[in-house]
PDB file of N, H, CA, C and O in Angstrom:
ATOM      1  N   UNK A   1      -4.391   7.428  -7.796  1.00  0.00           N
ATOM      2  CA  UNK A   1      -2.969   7.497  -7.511  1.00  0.00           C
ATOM      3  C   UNK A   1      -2.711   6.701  -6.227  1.00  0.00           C
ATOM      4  O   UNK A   1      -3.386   6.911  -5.219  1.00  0.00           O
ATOM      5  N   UNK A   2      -1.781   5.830  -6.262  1.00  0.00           N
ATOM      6  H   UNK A   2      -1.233   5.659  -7.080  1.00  0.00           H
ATOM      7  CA  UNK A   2      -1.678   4.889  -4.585  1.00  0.00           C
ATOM      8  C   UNK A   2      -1.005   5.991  -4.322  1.00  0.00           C
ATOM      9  O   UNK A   2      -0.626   7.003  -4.910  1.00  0.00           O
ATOM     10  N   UNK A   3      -0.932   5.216  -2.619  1.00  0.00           N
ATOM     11  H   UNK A   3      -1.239   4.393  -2.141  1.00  0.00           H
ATOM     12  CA  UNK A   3       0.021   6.041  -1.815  1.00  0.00           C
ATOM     13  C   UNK A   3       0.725   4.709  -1.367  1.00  0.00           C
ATOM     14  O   UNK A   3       0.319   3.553  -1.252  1.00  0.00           O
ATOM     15  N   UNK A   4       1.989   5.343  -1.151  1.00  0.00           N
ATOM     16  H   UNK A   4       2.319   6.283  -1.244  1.00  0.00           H
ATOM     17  CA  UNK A   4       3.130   3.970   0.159  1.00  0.00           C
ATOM     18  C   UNK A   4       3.358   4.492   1.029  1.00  0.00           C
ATOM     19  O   UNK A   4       3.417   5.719   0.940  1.00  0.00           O
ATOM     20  N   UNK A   5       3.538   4.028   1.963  1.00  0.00           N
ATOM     21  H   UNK A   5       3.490   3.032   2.035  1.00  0.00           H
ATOM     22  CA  UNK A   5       3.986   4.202   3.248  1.00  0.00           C
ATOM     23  C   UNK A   5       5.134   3.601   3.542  1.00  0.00           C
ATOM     24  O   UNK A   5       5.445   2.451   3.234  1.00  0.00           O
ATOM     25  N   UNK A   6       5.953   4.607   4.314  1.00  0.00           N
ATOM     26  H   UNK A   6       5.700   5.541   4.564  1.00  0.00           H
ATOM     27  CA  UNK A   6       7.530   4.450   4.457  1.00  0.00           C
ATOM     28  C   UNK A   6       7.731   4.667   6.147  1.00  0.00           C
ATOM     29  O   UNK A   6       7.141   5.376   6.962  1.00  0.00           O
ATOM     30  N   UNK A   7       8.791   3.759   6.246  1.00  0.00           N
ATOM     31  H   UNK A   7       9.271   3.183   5.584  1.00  0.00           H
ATOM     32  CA  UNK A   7       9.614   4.184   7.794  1.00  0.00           C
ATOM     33  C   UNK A   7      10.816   4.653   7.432  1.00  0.00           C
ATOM     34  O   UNK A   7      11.422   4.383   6.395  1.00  0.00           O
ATOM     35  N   UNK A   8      11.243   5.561   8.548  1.00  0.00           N
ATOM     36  H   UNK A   8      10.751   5.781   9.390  1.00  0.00           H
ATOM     37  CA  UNK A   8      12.396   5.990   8.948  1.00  0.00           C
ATOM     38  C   UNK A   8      13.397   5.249   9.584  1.00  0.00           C
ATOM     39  O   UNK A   8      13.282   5.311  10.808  1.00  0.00           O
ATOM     40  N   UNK A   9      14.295   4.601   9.215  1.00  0.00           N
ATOM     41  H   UNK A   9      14.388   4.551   8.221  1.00  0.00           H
ATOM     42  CA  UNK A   9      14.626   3.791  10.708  1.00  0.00           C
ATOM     43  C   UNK A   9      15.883   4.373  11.192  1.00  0.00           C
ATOM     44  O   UNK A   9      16.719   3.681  11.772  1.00  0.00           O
ATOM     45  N   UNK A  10      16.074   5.906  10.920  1.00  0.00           N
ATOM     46  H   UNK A  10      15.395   6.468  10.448  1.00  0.00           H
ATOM     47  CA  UNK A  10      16.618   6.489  12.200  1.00  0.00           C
ATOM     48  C   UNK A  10      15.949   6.672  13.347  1.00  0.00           C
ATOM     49  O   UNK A  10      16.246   6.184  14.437  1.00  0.00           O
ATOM     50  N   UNK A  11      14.451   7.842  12.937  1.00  0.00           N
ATOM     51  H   UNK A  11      14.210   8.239  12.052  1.00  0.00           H
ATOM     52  CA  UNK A  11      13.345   8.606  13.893  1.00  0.00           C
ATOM     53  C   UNK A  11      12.249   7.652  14.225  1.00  0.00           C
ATOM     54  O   UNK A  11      11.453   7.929  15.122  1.00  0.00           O
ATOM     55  N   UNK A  12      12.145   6.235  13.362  1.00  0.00           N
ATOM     56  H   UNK A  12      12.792   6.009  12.633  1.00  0.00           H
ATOM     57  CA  UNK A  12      11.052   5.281  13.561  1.00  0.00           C
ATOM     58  C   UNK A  12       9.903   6.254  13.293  1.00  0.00           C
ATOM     59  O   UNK A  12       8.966   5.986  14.044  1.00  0.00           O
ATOM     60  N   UNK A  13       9.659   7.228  12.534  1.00  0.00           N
ATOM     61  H   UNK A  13      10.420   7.445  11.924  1.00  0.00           H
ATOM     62  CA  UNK A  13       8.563   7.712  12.038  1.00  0.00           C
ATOM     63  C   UNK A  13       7.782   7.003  10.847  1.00  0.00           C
ATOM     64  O   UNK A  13       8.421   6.310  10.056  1.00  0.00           O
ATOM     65  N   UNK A  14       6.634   7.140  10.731  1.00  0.00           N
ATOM     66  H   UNK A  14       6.115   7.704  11.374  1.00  0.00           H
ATOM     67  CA  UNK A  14       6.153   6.075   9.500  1.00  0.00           C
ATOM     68  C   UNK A  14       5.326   7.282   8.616  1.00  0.00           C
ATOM     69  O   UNK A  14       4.709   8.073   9.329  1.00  0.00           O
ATOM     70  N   UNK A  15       5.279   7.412   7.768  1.00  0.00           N
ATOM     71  H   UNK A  15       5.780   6.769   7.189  1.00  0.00           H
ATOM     72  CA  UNK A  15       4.924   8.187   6.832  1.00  0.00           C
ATOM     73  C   UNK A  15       4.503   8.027   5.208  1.00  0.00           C
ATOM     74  O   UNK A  15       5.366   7.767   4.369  1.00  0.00           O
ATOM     75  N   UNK A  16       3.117   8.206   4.862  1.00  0.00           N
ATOM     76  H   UNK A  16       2.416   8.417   5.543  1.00  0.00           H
ATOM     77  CA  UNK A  16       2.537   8.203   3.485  1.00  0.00           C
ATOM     78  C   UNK A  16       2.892   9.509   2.765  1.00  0.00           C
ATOM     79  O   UNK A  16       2.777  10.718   2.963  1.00  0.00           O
ATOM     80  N   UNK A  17       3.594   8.316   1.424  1.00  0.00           N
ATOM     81  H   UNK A  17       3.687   7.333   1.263  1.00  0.00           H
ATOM     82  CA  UNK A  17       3.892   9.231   0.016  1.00  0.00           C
ATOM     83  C   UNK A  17       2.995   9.195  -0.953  1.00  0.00           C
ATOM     84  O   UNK A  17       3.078   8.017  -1.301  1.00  0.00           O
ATOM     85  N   UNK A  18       2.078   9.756  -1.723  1.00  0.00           N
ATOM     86  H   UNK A  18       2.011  10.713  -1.441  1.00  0.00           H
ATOM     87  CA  UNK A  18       1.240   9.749  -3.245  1.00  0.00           C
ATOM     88  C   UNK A  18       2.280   9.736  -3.787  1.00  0.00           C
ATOM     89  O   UNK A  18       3.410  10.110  -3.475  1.00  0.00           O
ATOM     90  N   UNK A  19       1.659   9.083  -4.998  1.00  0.00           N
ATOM     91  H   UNK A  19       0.741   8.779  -5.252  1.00  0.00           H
ATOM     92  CA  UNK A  19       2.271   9.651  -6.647  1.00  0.00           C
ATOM     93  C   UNK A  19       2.403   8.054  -7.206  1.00  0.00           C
ATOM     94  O   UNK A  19       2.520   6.930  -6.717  1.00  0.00           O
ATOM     95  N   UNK A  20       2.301   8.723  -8.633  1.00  0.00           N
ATOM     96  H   UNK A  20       2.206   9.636  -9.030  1.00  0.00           H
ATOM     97  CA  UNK A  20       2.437   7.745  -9.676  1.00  0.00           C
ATOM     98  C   UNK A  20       3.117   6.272  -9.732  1.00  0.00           C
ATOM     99  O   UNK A  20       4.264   6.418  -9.311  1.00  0.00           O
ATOM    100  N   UNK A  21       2.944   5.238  -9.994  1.00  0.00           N
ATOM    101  H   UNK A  21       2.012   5.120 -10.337  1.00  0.00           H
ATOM    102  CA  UNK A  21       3.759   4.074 -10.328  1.00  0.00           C
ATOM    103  C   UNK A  21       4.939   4.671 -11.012  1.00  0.00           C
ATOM    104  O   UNK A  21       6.005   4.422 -10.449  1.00  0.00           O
ATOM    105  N   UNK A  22       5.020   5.526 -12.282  1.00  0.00           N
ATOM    106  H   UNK A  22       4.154   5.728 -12.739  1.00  0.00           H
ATOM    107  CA  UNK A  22       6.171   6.229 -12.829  1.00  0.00           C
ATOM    108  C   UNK A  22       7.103   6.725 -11.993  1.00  0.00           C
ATOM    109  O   UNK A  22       8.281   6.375 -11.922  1.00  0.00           O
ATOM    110  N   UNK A  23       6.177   8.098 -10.944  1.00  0.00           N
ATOM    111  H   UNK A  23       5.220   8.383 -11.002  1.00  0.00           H
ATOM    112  CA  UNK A  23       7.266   8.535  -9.885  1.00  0.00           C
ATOM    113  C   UNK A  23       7.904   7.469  -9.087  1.00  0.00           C
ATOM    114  O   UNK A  23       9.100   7.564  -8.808  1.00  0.00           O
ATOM    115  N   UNK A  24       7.089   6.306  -8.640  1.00  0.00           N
ATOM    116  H   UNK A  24       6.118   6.229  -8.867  1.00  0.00           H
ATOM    117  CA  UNK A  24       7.753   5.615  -7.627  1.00  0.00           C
ATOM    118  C   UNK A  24       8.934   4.789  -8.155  1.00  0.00           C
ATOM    119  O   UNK A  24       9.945   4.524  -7.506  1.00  0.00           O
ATOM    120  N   UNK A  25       8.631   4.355  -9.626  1.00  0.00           N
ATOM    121  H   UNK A  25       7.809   4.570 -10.154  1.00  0.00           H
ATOM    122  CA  UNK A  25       9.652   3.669 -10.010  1.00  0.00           C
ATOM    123  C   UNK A  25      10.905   4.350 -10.115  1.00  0.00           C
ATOM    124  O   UNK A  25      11.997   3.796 -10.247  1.00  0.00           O
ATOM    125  N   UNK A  26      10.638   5.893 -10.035  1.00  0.00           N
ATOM    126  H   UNK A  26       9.751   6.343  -9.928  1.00  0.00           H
ATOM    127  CA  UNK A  26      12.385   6.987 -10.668  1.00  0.00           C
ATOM    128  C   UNK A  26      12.353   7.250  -8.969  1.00  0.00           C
ATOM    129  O   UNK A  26      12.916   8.334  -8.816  1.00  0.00           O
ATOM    130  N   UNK A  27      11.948   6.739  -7.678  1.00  0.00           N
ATOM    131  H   UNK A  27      11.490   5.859  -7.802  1.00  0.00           H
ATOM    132  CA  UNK A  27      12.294   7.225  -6.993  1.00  0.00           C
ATOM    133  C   UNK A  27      11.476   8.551  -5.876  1.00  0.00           C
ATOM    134  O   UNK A  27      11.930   9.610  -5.442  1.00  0.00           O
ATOM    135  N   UNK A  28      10.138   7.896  -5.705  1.00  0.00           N
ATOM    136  H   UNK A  28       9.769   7.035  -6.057  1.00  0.00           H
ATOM    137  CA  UNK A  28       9.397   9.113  -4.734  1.00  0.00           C
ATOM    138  C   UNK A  28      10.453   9.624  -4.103  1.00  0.00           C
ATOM    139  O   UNK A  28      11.085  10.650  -4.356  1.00  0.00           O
ATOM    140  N   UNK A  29      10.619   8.708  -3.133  1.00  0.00           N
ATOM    141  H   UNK A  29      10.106   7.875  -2.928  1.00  0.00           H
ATOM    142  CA  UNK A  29      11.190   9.390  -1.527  1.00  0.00           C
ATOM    143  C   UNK A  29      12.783   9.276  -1.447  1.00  0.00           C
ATOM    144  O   UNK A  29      13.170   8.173  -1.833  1.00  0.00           O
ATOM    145  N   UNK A  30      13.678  10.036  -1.092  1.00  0.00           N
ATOM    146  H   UNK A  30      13.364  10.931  -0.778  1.00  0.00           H
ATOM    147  CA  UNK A  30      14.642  10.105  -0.659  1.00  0.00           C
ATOM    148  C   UNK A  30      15.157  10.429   0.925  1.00  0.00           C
ATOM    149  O   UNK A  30      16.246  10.198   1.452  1.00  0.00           O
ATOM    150  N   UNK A  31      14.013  11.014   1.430  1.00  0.00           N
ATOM    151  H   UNK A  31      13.129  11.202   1.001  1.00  0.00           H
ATOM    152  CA  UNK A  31      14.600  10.962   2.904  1.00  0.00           C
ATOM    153  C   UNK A  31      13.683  11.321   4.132  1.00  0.00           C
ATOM    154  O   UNK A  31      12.732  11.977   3.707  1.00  0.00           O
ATOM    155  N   UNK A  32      13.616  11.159   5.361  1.00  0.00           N
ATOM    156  H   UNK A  32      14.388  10.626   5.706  1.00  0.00           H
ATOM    157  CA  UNK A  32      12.741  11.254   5.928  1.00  0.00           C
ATOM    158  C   UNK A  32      12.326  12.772   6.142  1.00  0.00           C
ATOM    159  O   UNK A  32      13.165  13.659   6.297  1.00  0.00           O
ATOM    160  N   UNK A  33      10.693  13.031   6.136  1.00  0.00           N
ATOM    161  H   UNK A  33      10.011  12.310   6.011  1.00  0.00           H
ATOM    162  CA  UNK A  33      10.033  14.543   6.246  1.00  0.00           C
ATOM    163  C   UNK A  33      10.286  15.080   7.481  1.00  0.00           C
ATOM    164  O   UNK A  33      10.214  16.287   7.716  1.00  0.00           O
ATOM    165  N   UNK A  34      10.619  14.123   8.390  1.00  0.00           N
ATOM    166  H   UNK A  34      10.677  13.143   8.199  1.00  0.00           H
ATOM    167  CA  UNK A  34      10.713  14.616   9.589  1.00  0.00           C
ATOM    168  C   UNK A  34      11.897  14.977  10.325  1.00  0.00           C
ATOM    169  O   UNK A  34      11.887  15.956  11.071  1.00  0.00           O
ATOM    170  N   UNK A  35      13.180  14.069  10.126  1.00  0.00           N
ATOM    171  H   UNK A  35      13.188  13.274   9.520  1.00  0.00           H
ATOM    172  CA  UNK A  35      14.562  13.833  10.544  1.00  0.00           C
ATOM    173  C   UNK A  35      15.379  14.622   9.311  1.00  0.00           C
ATOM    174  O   UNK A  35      16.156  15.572   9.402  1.00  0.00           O
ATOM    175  N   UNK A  36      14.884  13.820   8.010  1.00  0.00           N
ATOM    176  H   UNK A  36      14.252  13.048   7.936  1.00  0.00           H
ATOM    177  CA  UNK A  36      16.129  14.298   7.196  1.00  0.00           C
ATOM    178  C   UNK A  36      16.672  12.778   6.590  1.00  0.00           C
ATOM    179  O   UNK A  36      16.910  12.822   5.383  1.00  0.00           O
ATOM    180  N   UNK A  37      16.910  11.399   7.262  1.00  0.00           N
ATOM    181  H   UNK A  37      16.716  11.363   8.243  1.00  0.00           H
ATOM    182  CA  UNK A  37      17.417  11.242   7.350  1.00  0.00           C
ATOM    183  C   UNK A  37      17.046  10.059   5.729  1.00  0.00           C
ATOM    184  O   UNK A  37      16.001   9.689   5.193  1.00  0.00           O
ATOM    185  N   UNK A  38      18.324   9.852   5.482  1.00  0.00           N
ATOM    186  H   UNK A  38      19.172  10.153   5.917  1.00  0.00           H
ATOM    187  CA  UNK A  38      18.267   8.935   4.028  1.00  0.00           C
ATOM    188  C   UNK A  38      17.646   7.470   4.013  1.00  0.00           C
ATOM    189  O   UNK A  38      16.943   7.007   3.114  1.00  0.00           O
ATOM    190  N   UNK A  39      17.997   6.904   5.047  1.00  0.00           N
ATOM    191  H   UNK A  39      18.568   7.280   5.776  1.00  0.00           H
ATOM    192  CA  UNK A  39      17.886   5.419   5.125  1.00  0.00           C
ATOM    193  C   UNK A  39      16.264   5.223   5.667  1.00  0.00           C
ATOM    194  O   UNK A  39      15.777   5.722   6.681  1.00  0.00           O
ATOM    195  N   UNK A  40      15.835   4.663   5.032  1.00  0.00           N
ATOM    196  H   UNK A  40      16.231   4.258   4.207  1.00  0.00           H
ATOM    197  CA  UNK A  40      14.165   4.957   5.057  1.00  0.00           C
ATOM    198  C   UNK A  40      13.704   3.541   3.993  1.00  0.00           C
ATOM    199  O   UNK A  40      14.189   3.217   2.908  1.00  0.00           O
ATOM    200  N   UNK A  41      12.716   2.964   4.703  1.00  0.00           N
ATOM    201  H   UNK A  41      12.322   3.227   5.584  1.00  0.00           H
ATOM    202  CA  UNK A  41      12.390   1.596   4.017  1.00  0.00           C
ATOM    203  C   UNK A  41      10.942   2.109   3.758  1.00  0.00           C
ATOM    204  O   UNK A  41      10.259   2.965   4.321  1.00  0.00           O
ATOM    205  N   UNK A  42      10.662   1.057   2.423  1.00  0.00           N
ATOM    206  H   UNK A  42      11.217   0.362   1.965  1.00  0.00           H
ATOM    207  CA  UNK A  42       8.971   0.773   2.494  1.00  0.00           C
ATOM    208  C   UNK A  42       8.340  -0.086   3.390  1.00  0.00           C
ATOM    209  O   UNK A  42       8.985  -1.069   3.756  1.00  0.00           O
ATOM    210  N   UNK A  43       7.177   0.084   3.832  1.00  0.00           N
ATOM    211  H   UNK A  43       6.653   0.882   3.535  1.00  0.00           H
ATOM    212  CA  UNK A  43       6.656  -0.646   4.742  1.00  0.00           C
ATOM    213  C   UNK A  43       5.417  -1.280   3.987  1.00  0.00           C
ATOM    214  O   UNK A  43       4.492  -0.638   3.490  1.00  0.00           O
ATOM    215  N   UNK A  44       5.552  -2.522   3.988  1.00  0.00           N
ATOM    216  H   UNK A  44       6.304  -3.044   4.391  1.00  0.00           H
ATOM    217  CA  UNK A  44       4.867  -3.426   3.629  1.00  0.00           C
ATOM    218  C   UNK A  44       3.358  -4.290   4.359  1.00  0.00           C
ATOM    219  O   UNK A  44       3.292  -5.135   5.252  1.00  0.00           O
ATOM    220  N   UNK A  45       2.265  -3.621   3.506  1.00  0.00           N
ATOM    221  H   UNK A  45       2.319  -2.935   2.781  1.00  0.00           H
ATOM    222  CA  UNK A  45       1.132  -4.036   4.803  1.00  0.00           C
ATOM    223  C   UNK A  45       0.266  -5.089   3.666  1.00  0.00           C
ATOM    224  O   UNK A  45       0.650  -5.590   2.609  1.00  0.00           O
ATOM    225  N   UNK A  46      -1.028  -5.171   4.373  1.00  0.00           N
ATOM    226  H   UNK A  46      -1.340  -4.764   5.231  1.00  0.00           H
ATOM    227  CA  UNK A  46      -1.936  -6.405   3.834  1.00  0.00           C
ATOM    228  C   UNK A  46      -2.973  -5.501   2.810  1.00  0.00           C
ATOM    229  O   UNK A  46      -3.428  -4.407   3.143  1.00  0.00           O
ATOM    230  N   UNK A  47      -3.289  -6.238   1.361  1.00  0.00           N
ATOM    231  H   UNK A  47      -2.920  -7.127   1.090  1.00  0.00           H
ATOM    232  CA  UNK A  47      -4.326  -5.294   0.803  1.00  0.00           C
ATOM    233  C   UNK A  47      -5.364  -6.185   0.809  1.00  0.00           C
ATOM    234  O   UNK A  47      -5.222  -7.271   1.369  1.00  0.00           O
ATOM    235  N   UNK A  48      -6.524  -5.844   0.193  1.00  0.00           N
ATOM    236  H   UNK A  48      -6.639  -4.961  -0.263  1.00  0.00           H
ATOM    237  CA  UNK A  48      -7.329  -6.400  -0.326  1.00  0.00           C
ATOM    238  C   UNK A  48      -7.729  -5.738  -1.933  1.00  0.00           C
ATOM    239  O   UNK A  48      -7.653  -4.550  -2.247  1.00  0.00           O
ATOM    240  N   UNK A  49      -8.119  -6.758  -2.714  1.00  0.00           N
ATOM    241  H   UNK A  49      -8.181  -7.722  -2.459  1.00  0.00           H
ATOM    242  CA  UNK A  49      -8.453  -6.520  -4.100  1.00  0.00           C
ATOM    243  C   UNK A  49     -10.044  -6.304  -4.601  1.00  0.00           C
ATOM    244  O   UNK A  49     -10.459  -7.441  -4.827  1.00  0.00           O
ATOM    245  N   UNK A  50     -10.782  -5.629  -4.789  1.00  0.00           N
ATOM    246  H   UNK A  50     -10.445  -4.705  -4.605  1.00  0.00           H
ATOM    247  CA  UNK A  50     -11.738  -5.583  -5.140  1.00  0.00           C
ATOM    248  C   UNK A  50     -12.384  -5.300  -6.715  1.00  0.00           C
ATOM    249  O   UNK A  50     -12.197  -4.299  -7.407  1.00  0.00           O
ATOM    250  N   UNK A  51     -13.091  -6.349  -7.000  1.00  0.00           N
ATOM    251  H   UNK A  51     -13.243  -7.162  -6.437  1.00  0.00           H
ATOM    252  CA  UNK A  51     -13.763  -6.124  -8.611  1.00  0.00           C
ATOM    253  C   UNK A  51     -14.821  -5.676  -8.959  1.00  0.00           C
ATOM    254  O   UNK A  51     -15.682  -6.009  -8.144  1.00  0.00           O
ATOM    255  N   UNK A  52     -15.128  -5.215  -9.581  1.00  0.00           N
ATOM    256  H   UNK A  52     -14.429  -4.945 -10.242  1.00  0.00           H
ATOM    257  CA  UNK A  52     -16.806  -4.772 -10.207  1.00  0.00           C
ATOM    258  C   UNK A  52     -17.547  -6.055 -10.448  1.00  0.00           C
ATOM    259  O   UNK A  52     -18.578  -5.918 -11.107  1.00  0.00           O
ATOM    260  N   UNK A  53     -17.279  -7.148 -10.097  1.00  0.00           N
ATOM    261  H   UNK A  53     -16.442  -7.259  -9.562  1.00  0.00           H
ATOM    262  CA  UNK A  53     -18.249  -8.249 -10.412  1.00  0.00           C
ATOM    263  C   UNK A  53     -19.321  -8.594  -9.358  1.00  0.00           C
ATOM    264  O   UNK A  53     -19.140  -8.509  -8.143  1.00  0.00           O
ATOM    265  N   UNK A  54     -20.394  -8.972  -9.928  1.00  0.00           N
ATOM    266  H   UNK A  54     -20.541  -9.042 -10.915  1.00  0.00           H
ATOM    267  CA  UNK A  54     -21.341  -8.882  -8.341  1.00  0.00           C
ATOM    268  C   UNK A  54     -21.429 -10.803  -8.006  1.00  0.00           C
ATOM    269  O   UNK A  54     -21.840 -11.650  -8.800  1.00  0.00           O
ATOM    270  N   UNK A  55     -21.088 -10.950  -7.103  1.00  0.00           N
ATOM    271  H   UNK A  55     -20.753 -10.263  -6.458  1.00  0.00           H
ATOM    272  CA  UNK A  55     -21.264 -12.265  -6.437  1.00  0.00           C
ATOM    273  C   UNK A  55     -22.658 -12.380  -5.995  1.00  0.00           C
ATOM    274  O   UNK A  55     -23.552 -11.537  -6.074  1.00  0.00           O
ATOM    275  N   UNK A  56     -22.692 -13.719  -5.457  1.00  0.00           N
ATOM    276  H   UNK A  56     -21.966 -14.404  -5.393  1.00  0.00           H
ATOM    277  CA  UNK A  56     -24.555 -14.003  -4.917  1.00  0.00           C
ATOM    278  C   UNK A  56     -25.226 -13.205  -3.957  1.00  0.00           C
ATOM    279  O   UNK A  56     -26.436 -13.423  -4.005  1.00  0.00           O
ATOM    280  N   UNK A  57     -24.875 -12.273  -3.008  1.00  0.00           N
ATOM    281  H   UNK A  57     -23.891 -12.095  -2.968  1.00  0.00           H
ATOM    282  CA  UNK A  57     -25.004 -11.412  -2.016  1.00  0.00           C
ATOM    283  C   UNK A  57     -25.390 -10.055  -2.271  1.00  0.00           C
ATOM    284  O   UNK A  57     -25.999  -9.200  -1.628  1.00  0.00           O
ATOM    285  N   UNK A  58     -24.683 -10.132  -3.764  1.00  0.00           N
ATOM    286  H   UNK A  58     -24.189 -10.827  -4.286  1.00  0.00           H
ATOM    287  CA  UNK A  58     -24.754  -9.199  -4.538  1.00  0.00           C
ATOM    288  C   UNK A  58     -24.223  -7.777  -4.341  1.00  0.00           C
ATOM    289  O   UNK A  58     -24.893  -6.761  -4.527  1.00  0.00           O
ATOM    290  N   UNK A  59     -22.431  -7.832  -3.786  1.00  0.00           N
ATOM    291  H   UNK A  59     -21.887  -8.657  -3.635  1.00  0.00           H
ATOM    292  CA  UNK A  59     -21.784  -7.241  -3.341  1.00  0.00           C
ATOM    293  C   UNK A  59     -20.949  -7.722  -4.309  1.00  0.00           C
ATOM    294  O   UNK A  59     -21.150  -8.635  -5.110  1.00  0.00           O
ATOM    295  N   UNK A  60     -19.611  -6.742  -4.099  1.00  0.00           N
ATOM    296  H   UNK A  60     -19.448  -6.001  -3.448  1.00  0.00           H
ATOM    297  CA  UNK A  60     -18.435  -7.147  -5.305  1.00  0.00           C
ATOM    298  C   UNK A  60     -17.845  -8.316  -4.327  1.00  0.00           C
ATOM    299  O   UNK A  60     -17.889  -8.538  -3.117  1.00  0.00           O
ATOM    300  N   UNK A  61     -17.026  -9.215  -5.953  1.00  0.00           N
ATOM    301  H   UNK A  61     -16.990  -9.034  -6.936  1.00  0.00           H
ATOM    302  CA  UNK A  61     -16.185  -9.938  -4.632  1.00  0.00           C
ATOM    303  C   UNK A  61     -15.131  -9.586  -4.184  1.00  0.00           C
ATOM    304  O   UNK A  61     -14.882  -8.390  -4.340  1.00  0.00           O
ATOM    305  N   UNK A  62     -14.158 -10.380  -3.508  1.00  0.00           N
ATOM    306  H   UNK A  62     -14.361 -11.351  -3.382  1.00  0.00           H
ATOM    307  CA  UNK A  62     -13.426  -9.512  -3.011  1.00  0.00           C
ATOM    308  C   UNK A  62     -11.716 -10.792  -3.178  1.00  0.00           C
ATOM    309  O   UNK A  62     -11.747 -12.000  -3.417  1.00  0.00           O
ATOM    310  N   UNK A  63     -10.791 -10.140  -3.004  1.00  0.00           N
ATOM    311  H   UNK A  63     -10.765  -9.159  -2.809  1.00  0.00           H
ATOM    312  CA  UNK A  63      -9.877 -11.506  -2.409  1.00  0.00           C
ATOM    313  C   UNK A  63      -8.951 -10.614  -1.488  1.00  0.00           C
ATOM    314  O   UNK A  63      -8.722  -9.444  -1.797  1.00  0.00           O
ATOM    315  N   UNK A  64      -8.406 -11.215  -0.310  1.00  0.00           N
ATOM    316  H   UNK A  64      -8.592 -12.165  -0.060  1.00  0.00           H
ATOM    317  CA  UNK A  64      -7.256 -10.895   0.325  1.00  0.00           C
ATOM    318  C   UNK A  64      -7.338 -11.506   1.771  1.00  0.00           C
ATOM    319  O   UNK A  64      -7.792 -12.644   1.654  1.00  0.00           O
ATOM    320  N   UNK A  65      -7.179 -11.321   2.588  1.00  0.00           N
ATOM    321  H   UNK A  65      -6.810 -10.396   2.684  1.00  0.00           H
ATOM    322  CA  UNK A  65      -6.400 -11.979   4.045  1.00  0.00           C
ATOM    323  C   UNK A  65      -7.389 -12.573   4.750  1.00  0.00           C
ATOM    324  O   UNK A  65      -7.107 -13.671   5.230  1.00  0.00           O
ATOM    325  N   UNK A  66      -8.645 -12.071   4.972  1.00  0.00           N
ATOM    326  H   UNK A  66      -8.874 -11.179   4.582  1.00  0.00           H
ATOM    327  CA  UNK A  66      -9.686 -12.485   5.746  1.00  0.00           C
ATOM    328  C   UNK A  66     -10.544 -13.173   4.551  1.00  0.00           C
ATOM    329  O   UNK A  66     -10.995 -14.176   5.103  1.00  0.00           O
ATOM    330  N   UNK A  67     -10.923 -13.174   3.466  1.00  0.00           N
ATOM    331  H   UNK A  67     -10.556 -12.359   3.018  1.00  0.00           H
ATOM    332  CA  UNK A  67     -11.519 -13.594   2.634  1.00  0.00           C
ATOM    333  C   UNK A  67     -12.202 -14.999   2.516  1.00  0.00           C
ATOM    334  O   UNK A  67     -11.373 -15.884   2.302  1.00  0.00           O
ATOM    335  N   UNK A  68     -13.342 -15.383   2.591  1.00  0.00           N
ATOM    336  H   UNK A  68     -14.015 -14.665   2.765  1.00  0.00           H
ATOM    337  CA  UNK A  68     -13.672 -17.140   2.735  1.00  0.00           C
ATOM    338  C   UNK A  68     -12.977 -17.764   1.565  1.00  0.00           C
ATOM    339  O   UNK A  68     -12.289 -17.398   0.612  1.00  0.00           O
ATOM    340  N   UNK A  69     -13.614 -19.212   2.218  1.00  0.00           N
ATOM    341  H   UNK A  69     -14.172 -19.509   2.992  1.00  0.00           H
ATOM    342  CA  UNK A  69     -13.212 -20.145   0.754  1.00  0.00           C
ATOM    343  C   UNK A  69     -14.110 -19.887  -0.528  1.00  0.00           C
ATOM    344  O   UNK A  69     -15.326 -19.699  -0.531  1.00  0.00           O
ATOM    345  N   UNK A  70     -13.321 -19.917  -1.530  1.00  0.00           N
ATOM    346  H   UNK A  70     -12.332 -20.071  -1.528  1.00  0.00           H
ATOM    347  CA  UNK A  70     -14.323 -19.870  -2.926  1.00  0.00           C
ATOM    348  C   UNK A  70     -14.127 -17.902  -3.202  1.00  0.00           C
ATOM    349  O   UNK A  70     -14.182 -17.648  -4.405  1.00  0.00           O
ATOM    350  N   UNK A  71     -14.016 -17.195  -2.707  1.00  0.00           N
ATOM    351  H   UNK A  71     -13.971 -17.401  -1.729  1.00  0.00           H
ATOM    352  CA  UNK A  71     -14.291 -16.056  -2.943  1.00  0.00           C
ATOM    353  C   UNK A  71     -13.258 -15.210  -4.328  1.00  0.00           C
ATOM    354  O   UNK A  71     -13.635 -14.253  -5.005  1.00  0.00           O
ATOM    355  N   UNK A  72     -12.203 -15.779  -4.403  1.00  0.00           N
ATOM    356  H   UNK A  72     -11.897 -16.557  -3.853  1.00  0.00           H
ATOM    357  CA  UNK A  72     -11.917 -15.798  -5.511  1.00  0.00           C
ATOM    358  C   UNK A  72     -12.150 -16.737  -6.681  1.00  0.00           C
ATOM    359  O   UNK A  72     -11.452 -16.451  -7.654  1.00  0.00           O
ATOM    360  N   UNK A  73     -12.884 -17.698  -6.828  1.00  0.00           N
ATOM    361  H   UNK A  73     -13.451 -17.930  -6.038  1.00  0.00           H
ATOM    362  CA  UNK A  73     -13.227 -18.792  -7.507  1.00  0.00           C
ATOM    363  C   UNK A  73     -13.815 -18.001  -8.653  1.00  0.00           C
ATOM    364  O   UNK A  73     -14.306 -18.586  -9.618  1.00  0.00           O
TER     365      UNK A  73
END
C-alpha cells in the first residue's frame, strides 16, 4: 500500500497518508490531522524504482536521481 505525504499550508505541518490507489483516487485526505484545516497540498518528493533483475554486481538495478549512466539500459 503507498503512502503520500501532504502539507498543510495553513499549520505548515507535513504529514503521511496510507491507502489504496482506489482510496486516493475518491479522495484520501480532506483536511489537516492537526489544524483541521481544508487547504492541504500533496507534496511531491524524489523516488527511486527498483526491479527484480540482477545486473553485473549482482544487485537489482535500479533507476532514479542519483543513478549512473546505463543503469536503466
Amino acid at each position: 500500500m503507498p503512502a503520500y505525504d501532504f502539507v498543510c499550508e495553513s499549520c505548515h505541518n507535513e504529514f503521511e497518508v496510507w491507502g489504496t490507489v482506489e482510496e486516493y483516487t475518491k479522495g484520501l485526505v480532506h483536511k489537516c490531522p492537526f489544524c483541521g484545516a481544508k487547504n492541504i497540498e500533496q507534496k511531491l518528493d524524489s523516488f527511486t524504482i527498483m526491479s527484480g533483475k540482477k545486473r553485473g554486481s549482482g544487485g537489482p538495478s535500479c533507476c532514479g536521481p542519483n543513478s549512473g549512466s546505463g543503469c536503466c539500459g
